[in-house]
N, CA, C and O atoms as a printed pandas DataFrame, in Angstrom:
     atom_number atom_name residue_name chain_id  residue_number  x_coord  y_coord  z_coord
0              1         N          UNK        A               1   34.462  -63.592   40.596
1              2        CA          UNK        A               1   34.431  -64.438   41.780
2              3         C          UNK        A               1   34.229  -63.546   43.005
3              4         O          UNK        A               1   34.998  -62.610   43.228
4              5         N          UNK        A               2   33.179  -63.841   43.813
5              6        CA          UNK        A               2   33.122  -62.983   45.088
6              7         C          UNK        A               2   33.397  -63.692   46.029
7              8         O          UNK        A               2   33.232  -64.908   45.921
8              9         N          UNK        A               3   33.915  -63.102   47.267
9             10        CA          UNK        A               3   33.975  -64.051   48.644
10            11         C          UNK        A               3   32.969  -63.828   49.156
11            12         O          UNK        A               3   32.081  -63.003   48.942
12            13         N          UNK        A               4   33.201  -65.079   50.309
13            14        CA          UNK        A               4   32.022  -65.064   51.295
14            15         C          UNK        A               4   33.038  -64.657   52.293
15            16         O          UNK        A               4   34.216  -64.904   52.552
16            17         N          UNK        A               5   31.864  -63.770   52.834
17            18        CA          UNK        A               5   31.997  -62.912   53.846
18            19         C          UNK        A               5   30.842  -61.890   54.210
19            20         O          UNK        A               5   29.704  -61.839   53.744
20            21         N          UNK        A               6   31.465  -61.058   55.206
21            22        CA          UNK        A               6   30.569  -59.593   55.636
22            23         C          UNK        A               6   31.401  -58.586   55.473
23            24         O          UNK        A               6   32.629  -58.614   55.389
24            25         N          UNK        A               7   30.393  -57.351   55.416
25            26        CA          UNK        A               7   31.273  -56.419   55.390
26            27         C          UNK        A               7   30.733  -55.536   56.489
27            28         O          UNK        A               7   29.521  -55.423   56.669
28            29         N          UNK        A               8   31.778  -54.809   57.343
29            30        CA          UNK        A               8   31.708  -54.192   58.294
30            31         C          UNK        A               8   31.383  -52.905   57.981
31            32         O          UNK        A               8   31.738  -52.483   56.881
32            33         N          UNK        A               9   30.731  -52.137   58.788
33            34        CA          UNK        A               9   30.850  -50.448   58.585
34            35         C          UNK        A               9   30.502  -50.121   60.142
35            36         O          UNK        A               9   29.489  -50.421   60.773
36            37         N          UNK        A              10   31.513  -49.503   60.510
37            38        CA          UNK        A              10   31.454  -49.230   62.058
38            39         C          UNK        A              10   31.413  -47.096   61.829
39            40         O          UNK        A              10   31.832  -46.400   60.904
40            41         N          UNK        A              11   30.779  -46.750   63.027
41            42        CA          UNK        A              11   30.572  -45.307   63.390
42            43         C          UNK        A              11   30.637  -45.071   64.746
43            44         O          UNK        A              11   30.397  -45.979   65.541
44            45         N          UNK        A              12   31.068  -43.447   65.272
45            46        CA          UNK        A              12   31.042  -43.252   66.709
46            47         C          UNK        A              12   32.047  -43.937   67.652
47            48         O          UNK        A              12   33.250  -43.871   67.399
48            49         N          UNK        A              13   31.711  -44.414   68.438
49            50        CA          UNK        A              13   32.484  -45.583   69.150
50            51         C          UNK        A              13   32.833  -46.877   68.713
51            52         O          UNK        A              13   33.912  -47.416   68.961
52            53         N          UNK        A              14   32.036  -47.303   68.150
53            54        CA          UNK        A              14   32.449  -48.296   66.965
54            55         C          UNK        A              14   33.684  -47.910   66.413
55            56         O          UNK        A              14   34.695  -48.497   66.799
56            57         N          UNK        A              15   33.765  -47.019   65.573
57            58        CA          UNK        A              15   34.789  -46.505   64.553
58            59         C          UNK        A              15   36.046  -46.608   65.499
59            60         O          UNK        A              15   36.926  -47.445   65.300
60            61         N          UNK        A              16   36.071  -45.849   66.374
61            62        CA          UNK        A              16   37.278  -45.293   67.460
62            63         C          UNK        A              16   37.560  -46.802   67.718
63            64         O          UNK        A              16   38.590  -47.139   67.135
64            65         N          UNK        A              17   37.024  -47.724   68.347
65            66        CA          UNK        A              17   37.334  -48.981   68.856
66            67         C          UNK        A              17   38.046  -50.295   67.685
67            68         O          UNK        A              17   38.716  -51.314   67.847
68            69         N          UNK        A              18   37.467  -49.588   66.525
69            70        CA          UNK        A              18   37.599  -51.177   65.691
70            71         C          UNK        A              18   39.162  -49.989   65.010
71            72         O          UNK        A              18   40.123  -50.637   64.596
72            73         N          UNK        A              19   39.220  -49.298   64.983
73            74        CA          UNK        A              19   40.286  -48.052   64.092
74            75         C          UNK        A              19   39.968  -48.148   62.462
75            76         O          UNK        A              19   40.763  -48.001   61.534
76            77         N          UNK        A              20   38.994  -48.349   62.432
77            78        CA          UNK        A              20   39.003  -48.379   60.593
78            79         C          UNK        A              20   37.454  -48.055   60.221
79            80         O          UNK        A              20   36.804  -47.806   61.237
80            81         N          UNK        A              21   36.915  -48.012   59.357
81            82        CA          UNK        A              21   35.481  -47.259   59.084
82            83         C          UNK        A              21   34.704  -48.302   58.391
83            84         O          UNK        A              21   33.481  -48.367   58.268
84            85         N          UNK        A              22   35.911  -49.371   57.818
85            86        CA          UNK        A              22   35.136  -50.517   57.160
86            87         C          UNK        A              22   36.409  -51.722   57.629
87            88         O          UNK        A              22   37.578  -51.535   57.968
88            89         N          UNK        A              23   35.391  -53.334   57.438
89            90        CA          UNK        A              23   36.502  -54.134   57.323
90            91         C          UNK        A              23   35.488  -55.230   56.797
91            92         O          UNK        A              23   34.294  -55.410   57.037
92            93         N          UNK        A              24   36.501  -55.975   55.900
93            94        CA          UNK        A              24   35.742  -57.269   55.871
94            95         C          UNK        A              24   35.922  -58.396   56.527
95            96         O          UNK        A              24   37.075  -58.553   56.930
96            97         N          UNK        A              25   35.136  -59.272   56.782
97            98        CA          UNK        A              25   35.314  -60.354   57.535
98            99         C          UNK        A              25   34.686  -61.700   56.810
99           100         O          UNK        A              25   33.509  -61.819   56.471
100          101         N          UNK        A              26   35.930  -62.879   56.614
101          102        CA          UNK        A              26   35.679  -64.030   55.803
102          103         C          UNK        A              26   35.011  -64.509   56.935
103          104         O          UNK        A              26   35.278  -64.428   58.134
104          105         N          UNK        A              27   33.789  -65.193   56.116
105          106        CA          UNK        A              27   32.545  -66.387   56.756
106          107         C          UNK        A              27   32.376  -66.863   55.596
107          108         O          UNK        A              27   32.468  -66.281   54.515
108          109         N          UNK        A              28   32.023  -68.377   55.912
109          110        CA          UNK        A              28   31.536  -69.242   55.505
110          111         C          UNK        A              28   30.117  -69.903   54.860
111          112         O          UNK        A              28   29.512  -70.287   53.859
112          113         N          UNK        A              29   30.125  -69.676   56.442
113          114        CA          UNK        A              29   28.226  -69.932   56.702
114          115         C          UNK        A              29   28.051  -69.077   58.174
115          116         O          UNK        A              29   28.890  -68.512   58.875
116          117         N          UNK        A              30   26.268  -69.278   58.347
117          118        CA          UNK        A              30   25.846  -68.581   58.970
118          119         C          UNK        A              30   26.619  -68.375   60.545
119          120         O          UNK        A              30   27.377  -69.230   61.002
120          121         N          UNK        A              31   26.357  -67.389   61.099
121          122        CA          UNK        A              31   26.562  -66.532   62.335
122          123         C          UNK        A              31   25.947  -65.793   63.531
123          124         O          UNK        A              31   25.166  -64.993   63.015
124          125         N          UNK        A              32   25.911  -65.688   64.493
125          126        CA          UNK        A              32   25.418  -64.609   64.898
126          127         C          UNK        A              32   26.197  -63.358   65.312
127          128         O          UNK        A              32   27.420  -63.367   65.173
128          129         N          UNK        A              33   25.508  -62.162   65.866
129          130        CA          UNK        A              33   25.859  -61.279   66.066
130          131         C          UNK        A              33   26.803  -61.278   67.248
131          132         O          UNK        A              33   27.678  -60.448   67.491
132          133         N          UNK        A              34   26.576  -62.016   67.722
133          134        CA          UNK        A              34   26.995  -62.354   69.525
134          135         C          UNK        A              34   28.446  -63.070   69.309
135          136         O          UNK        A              34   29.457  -62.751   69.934
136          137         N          UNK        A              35   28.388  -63.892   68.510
137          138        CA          UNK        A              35   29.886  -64.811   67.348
138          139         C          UNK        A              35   30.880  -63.466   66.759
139          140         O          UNK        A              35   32.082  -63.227   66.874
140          141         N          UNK        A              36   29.641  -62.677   66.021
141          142        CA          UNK        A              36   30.734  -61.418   65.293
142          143         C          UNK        A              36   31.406  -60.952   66.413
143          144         O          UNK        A              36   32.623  -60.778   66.347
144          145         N          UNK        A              37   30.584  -60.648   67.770
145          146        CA          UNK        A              37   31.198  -59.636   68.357
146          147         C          UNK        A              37   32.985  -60.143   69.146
147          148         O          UNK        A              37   34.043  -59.532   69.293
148          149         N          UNK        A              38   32.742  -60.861   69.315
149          150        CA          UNK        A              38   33.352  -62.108   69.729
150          151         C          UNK        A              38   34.523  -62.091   69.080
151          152         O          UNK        A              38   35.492  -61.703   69.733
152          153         N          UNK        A              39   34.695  -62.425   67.917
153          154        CA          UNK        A              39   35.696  -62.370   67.028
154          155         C          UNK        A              39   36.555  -60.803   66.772
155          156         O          UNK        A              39   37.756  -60.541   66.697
156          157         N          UNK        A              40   35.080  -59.789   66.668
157          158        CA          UNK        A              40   36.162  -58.496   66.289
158          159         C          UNK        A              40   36.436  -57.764   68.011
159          160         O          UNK        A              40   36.823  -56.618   68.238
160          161         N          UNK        A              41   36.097  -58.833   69.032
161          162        CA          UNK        A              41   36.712  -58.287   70.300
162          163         C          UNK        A              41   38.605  -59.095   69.909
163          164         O          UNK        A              41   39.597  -58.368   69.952
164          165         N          UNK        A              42   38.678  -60.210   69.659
165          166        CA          UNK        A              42   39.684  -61.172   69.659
166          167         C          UNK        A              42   41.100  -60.274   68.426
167          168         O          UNK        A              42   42.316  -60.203   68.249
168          169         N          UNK        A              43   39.736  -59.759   67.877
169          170        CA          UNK        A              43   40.592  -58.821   66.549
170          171         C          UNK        A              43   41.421  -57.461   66.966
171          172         O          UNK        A              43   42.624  -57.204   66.994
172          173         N          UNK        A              44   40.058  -56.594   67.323
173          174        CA          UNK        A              44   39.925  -55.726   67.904
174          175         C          UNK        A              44   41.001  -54.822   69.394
175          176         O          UNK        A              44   41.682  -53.824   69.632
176          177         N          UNK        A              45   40.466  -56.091   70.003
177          178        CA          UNK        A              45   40.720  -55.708   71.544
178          179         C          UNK        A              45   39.741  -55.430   72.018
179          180         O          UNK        A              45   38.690  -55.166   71.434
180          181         N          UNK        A              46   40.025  -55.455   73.579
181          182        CA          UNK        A              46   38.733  -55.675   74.998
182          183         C          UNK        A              46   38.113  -54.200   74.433
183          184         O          UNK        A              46   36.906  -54.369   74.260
184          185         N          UNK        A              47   38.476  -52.929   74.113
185          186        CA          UNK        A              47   37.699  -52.021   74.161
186          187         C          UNK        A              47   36.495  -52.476   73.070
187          188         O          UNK        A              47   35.358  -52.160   73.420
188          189         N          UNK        A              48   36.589  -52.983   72.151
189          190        CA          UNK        A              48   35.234  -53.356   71.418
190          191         C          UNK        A              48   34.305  -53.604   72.045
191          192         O          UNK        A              48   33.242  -53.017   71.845
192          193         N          UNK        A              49   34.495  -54.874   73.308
193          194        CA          UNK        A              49   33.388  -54.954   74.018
194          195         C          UNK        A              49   32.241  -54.452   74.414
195          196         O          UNK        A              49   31.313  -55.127   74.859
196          197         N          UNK        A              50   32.243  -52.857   74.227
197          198        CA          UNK        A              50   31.170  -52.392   74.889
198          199         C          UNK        A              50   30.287  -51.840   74.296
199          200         O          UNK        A              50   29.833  -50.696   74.302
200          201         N          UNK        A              51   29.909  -53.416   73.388
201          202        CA          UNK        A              51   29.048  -53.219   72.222
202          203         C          UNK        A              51   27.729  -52.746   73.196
203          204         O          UNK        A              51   26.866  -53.529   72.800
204          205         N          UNK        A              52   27.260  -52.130   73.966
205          206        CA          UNK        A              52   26.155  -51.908   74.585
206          207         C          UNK        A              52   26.404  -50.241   74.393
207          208         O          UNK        A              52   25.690  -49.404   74.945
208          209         N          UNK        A              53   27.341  -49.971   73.670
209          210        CA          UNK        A              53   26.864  -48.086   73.136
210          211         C          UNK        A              53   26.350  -47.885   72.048
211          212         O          UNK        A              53   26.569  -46.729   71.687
212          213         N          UNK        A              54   25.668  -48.551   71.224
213          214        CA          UNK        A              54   24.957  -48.459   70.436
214          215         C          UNK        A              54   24.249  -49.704   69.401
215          216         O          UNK        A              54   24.122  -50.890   69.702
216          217         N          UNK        A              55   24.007  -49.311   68.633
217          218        CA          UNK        A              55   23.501  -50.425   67.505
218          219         C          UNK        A              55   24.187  -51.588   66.688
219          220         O          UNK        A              55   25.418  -51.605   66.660
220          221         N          UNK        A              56   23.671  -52.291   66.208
221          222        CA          UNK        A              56   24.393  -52.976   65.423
222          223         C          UNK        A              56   23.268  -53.616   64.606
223          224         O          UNK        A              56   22.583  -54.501   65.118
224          225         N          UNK        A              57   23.050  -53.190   63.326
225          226        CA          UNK        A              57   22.123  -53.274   62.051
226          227         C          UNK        A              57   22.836  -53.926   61.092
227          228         O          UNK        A              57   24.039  -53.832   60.851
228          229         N          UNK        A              58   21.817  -54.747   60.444
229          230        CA          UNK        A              58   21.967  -54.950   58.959
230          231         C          UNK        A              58   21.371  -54.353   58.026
231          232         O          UNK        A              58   20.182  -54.052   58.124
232          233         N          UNK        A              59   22.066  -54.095   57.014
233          234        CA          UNK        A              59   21.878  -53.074   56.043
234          235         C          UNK        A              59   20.554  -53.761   54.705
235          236         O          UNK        A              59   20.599  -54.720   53.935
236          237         N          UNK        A              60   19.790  -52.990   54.901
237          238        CA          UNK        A              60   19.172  -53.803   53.574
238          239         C          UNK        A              60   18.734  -52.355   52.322
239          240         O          UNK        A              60   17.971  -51.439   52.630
240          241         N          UNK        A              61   19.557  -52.502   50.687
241          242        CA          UNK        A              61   19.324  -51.581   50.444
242          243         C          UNK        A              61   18.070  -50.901   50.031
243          244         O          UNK        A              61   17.895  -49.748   49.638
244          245         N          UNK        A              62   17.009  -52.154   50.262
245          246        CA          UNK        A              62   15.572  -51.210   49.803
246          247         C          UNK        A              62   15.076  -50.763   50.813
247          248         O          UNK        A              62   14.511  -49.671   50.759
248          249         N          UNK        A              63   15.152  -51.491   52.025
249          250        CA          UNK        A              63   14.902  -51.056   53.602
250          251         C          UNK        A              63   15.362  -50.146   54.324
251          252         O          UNK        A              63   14.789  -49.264   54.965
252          253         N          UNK        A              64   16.316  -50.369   54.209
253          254        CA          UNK        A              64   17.315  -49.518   54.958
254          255         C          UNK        A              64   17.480  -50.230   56.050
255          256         O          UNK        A              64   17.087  -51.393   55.950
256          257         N          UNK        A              65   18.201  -49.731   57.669
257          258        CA          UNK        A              65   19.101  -50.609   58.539
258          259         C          UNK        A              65   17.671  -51.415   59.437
259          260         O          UNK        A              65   16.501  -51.109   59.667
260          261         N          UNK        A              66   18.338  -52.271   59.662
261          262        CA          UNK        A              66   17.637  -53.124   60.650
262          263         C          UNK        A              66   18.545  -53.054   62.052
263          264         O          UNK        A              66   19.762  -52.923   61.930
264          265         N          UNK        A              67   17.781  -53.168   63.759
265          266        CA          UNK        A              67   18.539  -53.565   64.503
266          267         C          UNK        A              67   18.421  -54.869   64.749
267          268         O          UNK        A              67   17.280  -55.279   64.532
268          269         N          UNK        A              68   19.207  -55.706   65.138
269          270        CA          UNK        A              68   19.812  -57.074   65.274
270          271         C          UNK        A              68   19.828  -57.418   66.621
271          272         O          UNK        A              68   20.258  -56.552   67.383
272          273         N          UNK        A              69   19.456  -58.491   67.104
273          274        CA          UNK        A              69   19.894  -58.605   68.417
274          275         C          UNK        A              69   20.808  -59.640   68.869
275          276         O          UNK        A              69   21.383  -60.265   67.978
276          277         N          UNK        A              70   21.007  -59.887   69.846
277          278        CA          UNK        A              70   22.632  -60.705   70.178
278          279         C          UNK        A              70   22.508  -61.939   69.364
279          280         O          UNK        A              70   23.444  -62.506   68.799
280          281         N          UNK        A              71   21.359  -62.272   69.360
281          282        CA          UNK        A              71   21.384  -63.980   68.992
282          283         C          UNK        A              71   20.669  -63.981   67.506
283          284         O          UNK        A              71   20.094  -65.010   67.150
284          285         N          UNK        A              72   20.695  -63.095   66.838
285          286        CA          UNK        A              72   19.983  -62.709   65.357
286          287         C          UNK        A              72   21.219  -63.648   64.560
287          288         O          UNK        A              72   22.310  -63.573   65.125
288          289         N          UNK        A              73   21.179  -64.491   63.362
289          290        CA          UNK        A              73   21.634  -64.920   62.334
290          291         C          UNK        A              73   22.091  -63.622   61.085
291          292         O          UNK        A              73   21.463  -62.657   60.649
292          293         N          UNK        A              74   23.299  -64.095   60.839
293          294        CA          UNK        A              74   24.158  -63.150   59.798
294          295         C          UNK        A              74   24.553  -64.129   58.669
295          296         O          UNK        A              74   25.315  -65.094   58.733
296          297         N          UNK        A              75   23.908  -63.686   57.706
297          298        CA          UNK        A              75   24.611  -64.596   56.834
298          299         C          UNK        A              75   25.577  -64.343   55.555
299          300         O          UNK        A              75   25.331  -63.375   54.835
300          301         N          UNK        A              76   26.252  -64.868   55.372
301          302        CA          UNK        A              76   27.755  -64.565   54.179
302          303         C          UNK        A              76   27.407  -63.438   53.567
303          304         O          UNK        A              76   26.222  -63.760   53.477
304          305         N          UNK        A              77   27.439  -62.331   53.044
305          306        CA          UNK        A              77   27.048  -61.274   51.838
306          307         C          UNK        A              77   26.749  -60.234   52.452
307          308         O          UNK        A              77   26.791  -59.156   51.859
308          309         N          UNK        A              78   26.330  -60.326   53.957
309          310        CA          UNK        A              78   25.235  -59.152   54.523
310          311         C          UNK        A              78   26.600  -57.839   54.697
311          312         O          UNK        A              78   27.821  -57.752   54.566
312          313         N          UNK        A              79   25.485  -57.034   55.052
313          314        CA          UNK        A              79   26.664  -55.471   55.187
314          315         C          UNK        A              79   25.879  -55.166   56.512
315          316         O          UNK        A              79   24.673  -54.922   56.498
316          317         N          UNK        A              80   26.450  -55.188   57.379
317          318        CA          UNK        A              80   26.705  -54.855   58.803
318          319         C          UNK        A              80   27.233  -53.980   59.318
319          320         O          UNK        A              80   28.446  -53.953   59.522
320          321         N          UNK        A              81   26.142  -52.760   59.750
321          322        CA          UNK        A              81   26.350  -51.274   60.443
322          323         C          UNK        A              81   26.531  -51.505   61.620
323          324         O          UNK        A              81   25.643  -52.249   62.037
324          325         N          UNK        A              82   27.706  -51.064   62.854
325          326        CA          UNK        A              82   27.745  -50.976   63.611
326          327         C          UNK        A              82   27.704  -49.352   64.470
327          328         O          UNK        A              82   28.805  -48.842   64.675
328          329         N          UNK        A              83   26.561  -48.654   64.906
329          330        CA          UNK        A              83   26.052  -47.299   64.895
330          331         C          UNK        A              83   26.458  -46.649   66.669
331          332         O          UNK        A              83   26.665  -47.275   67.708
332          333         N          UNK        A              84   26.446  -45.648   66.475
333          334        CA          UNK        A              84   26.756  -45.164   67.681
334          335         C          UNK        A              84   25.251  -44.944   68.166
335          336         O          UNK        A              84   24.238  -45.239   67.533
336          337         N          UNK        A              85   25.358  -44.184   69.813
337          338        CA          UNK        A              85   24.291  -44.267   70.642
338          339         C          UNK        A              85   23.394  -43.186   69.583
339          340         O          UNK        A              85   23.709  -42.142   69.011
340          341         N          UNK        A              86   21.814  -44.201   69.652
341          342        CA          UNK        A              86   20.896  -43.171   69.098
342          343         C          UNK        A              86   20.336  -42.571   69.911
343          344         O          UNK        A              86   20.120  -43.345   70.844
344          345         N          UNK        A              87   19.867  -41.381   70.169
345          346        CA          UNK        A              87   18.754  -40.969   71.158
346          347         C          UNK        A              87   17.715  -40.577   70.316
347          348         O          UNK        A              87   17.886  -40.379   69.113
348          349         N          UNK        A              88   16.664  -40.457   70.880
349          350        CA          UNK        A              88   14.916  -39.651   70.262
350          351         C          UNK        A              88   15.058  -38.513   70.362
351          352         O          UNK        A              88   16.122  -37.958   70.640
352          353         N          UNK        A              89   13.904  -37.933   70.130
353          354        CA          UNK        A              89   13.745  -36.215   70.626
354          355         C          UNK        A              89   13.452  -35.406   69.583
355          356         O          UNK        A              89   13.311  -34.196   69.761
């Protein structure tokens, strides 16, 4: 039997803010990113908020990460990277 849910994987500032490296989170049905954030601020605390230091991807394992944007759909099963600031160069 599996649940529905997501599974979290936070890094960087992420990590420091949420205090854990993984978490899961029961869902139902679909979501957005803007909903997640929302919830693991309520979880979390206000420092989560400042989801504007980096990424927040879904994991796909033949792909690899995707970035997501505020209003992108999440649905039950997905694995959800939350990444610290990338730079180029």
């Amino acid at each position: 039997m599996s649940r529905n849910g997501v599974t979290l994987k936070f890094y960087g500032p992420w990590q420091r803010a949420a205090g854990v490296e993984e978490l899961f989170m029961p869902q139902d049905g679909v979501t957005t990113v803007r909903c997640l954030l929302k919830k693991l601020e309520a979880r979390c605390g206000e420092e989560f908020s400042s989801h504007g230091e980096g990424l927040v991807c879904l994991y796909d394992s033949e792909k690899g990460p995707r970035a997501l944007d505020l209003d992108e759909e999440i649905l039950p099963g997905s694995t959800i990277l939350f990444l610290g600031i990338v730079e180029s160069g």
